[in-house]
C-alpha positions as CSV (number, residue, x, y, z in Angstrom):
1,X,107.4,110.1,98.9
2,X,108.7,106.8,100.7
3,X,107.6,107.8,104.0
4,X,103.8,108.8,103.1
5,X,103.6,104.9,101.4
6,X,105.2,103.5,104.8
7,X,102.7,105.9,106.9
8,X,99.9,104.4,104.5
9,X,101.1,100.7,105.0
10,X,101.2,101.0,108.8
11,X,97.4,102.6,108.5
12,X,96.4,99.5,106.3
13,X,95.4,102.4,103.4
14,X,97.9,100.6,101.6
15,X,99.3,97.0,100.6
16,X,102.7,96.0,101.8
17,X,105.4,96.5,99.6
18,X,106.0,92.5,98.2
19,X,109.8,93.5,97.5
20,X,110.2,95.0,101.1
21,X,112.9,92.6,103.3
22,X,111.2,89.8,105.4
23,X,112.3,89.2,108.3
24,X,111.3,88.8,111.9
25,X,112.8,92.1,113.5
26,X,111.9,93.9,110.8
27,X,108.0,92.9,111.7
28,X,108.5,93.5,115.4
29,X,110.0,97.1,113.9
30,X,107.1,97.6,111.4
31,X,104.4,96.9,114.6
32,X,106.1,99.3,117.0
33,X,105.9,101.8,114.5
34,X,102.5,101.4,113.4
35,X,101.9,101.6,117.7
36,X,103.4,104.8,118.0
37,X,101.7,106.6,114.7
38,X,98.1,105.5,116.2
39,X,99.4,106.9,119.7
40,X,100.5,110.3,117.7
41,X,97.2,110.5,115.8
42,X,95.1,109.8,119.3
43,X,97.2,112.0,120.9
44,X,96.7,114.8,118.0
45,X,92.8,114.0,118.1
46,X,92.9,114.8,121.8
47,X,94.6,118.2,121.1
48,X,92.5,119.5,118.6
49,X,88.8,118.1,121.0
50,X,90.9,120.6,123.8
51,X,91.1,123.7,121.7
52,X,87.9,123.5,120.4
53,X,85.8,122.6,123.6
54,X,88.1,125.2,125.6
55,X,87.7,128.0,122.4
């Protein structure tokens, strides 16, 4: 169940977890993973717009 909360935080569906560690490279590791879980879901999105339009 941890990782559909972290999904949620990086999404902003969520608040951040006050007890969660604070520091800098765990910010910069937080942002590159909220990057590349947009990039998935755009990616996804693009998928599902092919099959359709080519079905």
């Amino acid at each position: 169940m941890g990782v559909l909360k972290q999904m949620a935080e990086y999404l902003y569906l969520r608040k951040p977890d006050p007890n969660r560690p604070d520091s800098q490279w765990v910010k910069y590791m937080h942002g590159i993973n909220r990057i590349s879980l947009m990039l998935f879901i755009v990616a996804i999105i693009i998928l599902i717009i092919k099959l359709v339009v080519r079905s």
